[in-house]
MARDRENKOL-11790 format. One line per 5 residues: their letters; for each residue x, y, z of C-alpha. Coordinates in steps of 0.001 Angstrom, whole numbers, plus 524288, in hexadecimal, padded with zeros to 5 digits. Layout:
<recs>
A> X,Y,Z; ...
</recs>
This chain:
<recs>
XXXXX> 0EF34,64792,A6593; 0E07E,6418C,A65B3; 0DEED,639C5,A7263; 0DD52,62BDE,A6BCE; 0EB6B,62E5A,A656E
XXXXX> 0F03E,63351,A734A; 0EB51,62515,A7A67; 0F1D9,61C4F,A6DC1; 0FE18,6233D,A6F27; 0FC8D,62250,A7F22
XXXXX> 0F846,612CB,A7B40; 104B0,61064,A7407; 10F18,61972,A7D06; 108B3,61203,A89B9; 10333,60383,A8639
XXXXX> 0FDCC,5FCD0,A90F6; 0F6AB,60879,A962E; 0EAFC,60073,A9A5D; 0F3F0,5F712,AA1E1; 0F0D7,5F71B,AB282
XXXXX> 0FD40,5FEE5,AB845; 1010A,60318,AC503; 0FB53,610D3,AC955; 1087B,6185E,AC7D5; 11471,613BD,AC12A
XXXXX> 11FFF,611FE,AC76E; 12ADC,61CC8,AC3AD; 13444,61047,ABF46; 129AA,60D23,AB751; 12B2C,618A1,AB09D
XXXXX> 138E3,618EF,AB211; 139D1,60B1A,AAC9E; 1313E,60D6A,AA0E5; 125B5,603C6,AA488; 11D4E,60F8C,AA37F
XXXXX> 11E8C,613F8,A960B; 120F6,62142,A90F4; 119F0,62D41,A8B1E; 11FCA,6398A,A83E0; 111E0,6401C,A8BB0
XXXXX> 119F8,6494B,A932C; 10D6E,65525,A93B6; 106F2,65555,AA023; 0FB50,65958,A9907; 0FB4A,64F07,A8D62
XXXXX> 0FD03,643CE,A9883; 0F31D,6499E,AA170; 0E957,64934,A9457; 0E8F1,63BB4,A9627; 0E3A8,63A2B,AA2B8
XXXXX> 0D6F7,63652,AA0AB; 0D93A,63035,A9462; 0E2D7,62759,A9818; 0DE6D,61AA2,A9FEF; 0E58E,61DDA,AADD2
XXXXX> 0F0A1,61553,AAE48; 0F619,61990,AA01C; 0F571,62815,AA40E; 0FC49,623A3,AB022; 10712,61F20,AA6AF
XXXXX> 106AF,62A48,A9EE6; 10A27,63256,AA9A8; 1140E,62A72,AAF6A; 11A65,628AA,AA18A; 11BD8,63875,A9DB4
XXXXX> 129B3,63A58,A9BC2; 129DE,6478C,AA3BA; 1250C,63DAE,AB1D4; 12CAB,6319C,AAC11; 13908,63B68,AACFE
XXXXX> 1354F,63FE1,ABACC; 132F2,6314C,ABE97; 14129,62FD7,ABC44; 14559,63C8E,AC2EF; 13B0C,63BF8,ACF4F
XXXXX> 147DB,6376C,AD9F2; 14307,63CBB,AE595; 13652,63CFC,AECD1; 133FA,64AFC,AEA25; 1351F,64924,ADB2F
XXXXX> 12BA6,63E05,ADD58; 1210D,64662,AE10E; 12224,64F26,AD549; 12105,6443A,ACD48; 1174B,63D8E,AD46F
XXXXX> 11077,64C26,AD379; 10FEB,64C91,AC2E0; 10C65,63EF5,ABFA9; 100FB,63FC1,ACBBA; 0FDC1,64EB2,AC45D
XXXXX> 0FCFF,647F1,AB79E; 0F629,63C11,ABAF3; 0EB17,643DA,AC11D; 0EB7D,6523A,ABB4A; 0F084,65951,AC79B
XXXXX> 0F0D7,66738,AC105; 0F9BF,66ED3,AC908; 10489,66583,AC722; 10D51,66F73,AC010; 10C5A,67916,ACBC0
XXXXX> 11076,66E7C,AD616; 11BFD,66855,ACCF4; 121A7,675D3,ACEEA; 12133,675C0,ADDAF; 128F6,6697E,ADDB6
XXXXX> 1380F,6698D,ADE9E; 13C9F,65EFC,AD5D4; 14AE5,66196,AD9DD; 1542B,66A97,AE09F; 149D4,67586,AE169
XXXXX> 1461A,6748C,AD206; 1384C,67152,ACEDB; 13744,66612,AC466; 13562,66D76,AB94B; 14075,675E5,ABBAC
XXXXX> 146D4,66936,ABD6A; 1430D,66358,AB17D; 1467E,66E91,AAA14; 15445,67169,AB052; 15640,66172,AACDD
XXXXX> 1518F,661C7,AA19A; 1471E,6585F,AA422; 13E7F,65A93,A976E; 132BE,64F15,A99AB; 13162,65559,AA80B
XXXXX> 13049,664FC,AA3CF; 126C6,6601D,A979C; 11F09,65864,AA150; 11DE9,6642A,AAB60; 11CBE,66EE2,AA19F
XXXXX> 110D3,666D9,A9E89; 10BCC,6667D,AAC6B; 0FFA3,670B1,AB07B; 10361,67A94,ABB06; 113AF,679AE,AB709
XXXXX> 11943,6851A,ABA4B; 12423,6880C,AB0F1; 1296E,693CB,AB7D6; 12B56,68EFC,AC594; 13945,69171,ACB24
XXXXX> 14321,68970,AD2CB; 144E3,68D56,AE0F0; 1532D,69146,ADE50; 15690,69877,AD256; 14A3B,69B1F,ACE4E
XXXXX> 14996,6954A,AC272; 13E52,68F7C,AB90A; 13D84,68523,AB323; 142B5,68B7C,AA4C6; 14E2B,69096,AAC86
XXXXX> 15351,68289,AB17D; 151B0,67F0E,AA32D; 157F6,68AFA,A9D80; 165A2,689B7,AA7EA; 165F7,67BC4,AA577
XXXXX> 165A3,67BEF,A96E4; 15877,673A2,A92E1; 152E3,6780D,A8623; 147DF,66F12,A85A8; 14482,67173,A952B
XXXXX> 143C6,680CC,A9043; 13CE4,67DAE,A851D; 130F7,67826,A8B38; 130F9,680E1,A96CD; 12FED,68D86,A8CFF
XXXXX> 12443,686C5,A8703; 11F3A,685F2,A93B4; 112E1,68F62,A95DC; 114EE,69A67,A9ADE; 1241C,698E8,A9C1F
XXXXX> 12B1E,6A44E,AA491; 1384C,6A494,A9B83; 13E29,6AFA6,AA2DE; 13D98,6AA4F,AAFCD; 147D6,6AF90,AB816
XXXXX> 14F53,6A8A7,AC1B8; 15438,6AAFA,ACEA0; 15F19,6B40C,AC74A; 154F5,6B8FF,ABE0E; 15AC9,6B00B,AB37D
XXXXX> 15149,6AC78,AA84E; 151DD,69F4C,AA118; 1586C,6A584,A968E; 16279,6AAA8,AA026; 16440,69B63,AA3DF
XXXXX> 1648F,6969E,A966F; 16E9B,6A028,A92AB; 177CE,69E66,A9F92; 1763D,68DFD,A9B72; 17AC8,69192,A8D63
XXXXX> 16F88,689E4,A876B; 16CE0,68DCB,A796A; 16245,6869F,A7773; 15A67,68983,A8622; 15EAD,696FA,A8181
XXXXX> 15AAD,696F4,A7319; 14B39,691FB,A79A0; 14C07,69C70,A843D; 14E1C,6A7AB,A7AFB; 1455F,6A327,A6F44
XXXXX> 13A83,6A45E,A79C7; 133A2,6B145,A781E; 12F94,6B225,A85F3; 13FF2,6B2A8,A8A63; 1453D,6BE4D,A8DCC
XXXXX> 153AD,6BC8E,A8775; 15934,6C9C0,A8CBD; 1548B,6C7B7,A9AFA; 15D1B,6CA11,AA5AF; 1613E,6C277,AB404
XXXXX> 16358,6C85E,ABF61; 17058,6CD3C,ABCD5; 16AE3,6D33A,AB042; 17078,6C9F6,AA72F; 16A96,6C54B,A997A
XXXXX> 16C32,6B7C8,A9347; 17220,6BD92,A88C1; 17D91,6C174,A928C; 17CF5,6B486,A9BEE; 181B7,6AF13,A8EA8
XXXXX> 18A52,6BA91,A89C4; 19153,6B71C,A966C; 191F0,6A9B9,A966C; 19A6D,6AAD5,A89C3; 1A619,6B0A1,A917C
XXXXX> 1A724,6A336,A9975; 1A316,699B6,A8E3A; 1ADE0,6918E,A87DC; 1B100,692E2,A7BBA; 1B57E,68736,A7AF4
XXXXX> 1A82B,67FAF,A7E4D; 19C67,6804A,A788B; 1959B,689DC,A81DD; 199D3,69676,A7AC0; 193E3,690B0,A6E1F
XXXXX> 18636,68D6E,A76CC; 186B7,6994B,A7E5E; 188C3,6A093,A7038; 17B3C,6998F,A6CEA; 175A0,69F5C,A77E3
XXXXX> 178C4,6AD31,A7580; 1757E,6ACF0,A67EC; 16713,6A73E,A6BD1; 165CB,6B222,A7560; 16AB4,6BCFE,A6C26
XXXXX> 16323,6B74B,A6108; 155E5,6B7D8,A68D4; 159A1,6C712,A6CD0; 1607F,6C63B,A7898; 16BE8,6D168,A766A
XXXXX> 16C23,6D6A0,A853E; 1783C,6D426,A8EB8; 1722C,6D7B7,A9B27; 17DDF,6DCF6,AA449; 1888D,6DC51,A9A4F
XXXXX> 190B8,6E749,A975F; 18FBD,6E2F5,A87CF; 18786,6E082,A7E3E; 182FA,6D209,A797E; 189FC,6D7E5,A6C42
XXXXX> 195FF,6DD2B,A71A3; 1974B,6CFA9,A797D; 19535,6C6C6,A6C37; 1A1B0,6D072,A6585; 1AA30,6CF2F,A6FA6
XXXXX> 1A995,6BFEB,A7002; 1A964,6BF29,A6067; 19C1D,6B93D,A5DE3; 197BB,6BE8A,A5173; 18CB6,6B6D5,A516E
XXXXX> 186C2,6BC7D,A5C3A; 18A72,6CA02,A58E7; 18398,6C629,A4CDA; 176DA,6C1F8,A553E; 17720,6CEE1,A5CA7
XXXXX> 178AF,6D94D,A51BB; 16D22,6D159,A4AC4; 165D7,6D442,A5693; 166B8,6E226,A571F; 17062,6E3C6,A6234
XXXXX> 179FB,6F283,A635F; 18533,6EE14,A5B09; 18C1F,6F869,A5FB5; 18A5C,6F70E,A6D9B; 1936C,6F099,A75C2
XXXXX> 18ED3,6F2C7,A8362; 19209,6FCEF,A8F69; 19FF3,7007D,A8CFC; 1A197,6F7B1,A83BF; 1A5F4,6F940,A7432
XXXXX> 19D2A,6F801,A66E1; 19C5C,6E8E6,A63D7; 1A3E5,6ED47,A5681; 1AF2C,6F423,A60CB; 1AF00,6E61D,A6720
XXXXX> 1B0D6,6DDE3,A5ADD; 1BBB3,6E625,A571B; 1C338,6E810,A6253; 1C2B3,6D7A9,A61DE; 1C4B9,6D64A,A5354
XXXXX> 1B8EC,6CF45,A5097; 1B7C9,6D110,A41C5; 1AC9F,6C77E,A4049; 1A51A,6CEB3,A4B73; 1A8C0,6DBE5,A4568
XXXXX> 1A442,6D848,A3935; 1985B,6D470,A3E1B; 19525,6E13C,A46C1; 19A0E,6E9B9,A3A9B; 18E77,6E292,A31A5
XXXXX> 1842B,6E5CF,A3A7B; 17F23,6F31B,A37AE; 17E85,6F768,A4642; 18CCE,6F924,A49E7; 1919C,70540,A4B70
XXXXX> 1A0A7,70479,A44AB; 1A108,7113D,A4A99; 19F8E,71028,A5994; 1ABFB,70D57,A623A; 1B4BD,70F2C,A54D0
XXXXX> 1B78C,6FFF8,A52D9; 1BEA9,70304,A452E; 1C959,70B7B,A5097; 1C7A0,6FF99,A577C; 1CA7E,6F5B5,A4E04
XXXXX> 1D6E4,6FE2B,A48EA; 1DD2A,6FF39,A56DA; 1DA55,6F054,A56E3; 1E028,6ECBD,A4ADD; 1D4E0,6E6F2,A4661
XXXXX> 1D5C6,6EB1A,A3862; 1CC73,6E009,A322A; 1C1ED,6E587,A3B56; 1C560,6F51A,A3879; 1C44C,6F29E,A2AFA
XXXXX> 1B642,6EDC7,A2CB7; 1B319,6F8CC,A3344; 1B8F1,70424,A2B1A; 1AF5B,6FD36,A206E; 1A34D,70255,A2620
XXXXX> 19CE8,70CE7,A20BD; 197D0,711B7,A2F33; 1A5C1,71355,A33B8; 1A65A,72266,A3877; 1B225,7252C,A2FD8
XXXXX> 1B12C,73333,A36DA; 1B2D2,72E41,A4531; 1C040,73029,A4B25; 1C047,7228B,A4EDE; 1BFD3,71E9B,A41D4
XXXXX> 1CB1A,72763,A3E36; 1D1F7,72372,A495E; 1D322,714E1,A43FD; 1D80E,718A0,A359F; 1E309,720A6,A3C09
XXXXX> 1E41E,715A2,A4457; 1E2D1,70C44,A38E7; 1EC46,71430,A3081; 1F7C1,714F2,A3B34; 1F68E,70444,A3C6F
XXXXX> 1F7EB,70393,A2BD1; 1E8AE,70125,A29F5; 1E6AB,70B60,A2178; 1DCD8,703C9,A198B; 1D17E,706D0,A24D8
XXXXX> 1D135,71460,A1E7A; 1D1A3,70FBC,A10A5; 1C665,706A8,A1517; 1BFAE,711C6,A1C18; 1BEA7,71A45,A10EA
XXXXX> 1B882,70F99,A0755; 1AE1F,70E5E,A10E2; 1AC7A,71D51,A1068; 1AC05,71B58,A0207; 1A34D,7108E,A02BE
XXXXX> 1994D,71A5A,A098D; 19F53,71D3B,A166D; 19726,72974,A1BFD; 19E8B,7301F,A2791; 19868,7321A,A3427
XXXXX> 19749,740DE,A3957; 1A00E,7442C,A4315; 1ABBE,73B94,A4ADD; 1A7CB,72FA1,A505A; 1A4A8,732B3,A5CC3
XXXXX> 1A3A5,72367,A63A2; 1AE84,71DE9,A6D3E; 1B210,7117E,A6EFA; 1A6DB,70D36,A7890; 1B036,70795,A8140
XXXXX> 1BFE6,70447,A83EA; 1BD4E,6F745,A7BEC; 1BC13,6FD57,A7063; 1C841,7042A,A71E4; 1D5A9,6FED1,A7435
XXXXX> 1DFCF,708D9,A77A8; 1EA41,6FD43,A75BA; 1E6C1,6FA26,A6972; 1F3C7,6F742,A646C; 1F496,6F913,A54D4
XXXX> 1FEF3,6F65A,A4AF2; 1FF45,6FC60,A3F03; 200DD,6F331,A340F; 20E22,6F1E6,A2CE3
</recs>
């Protein structure tokens, strides 16, 4: 903006600039709103002014930026005072190492004020200190360790985390005193939208792990088994997980099962969608644990099996879910698999379930069999060789009926 626009607009925002005040404005001045306000909140743009301005106007331009007019009102004890005191004396005179020595300063119960600010969510006070020369972004409370993007992360303040990632040189995988990242945070508040920032950052490392060797991914997989249904924090918590599989993150950490196998077993198609689109094992379940298809047939999830038997991926082969789905009873779901041309119509498992099938009155699985033979069925060579992976894939109780 050309200067001689800068001092009209500073003319008009501040009339009476020329008038004889006292040196310093009172704070219930400011308070009271005889000093009259300025959206300049940059510590730069105001410091610009500083030989332009005639000295008692810059004075109220200082006094008037809504990042020190909001301090004003929070400044309640005599250590406070001298922080403020400290800015509006750096910005009067253009003390550079302000920044540095803001830092140093606990503001309250052994936080700094920016981590403060950005735990509060005090948005005129980080934009004014962001601003400052000599702020150090990265610097740690004496407790937990934490930045300033951490507070903001655990406490859920999307526009506190916004400016701090625009900050320069921003250290978004800061760990804390238990080597969580902000992410970590974000994910443990269930904030989609601290979240959706955190992991549209490129610099964020979305599959990094805490001391214990956990993920985000699973600090939210695991938060699901205590969120009520009933409330709305499975829907946010859903948002989160689908922001943090959508931007890649697909690894559990410590858990004995995959981010796929998890999404079957709790029904959420959606999210099995998201993973298979990202490339994930569709037919791994985990250590010990069954295919994902094994999983959504043991639990006659149709929709899910549908889903898994589109992809071209699965293997309708491994852990013999069409045995599986006949020792269920789950006929709807045997029928959709005895429709695949990949079936291994020479595995015993596969015969197995028609004998099965045959002695409960479903003869139709073989009838169905064949036309997919027809249809251009190949055999495989050989039996089919593959176990069920684990004891959840097979139920020795399966108690079937055959149809009358």
């Amino acid at each position: 903006m050309p200067l001689a626009a800068s001092l009209l607009i500073l003319t008009v925002v501040l009339p009476g600039i020329l008038d004889v005040v006292r040196a310093h404005p009172s704070d219930e001045d400011i308070a009271g709103g005889s000093i009259e306000a300025t959206t300049i909140n940059n510590w730069d743009d105001i410091a610009s002014y500083r030989t332009v301005l005639p000295e008692q106007s810059f004075l109220r331009l200082v006094y008037s930026a809504p990042g020190l007019v909001r301090l004003a009102q929070l400044a309640t004890t005599n250590e406070r005072q001298v922080i403020l005191e400290g800015l509006r004396e750096s910005l009067l005179y253009g003390y550079h190492s302000i920044g540095s020595w803001a830092c140093e300063k606990q503001w309250d119960k052994g936080q700094t004020l920016l981590q403060w600010a950005s735990f509060h969510g005090e948005t005129a006070i980080v934009e004014l200190l962001l601003s400052a020369p000599g702020i150090n972004v990265h610097v740690a409370d004496w407790t937990l360790h934490r930045t300033p993007l951490h507070w903001a992360s655990y406490r859920g303040q999307p526009a506190i985390v916004k400016m701090l990632l625009a900050a320069s040189g921003m250290d978004v995988n800061a760990r804390d005193y238990e080597h969580k990242t902000p992410l970590h945070l974000g994910v443990e508040n269930t904030d989609a939208k601290v979240v959706n920032l955190l992991v549209q950052d490129a610099r964020t490392d979305i599959n990094t792990v805490d001391q214990d060797g956990k993920t985000p991914l699973q600090y939210a997989i695991e938060s699901w088994r205590s969120a009520d249904a009933y409330s709305g924090s499975t829907r946010q918590l859903r948002r989160v997980i689908k922001a943090l599989i959508g931007a890649g993150a697909i690894d559990v950490g410590t858990a004995r099962y995959t981010a796929l196998y998890w999404a079957v077993d709790n029904g959420l198609q959606d999210i099995v969608k998201l993973l298979l689109q990202k490339g994930v094992d569709a037919n791994h379940g985990g250590p010990s644990r069954s295919t994902p298809l094994c999983k959504a047939v043991k639990k006659d999830l149709h929709h899910i099996v549908k889903t898994l038997l589109r992809h071209q991926g699965t293997d309708v082969n491994v852990g013999n879910p069409l045995l599986l789905a006949v020792q269920k009873g789950h006929w709807a779901i045997a029928e959709m698999l005895v429709k695949r041309v990949d079936i291994d119509v020479t595995s015993q498992g596969v015969r197995d379930a028609m004998q099965l099938a045959k002695l409960c009155g479903h003869s139709q699985l073989k009838s169905l069999l064949e036309t997919g033979r027809s249809a251009g069925r190949r055999p495989r060579k050989g039996l089919f060789g593959n176990p069920c992976l684990s004891m959840d894939c097979f139920d020795p109780d399966a108690h079937i009926r055959p149809s009358h």
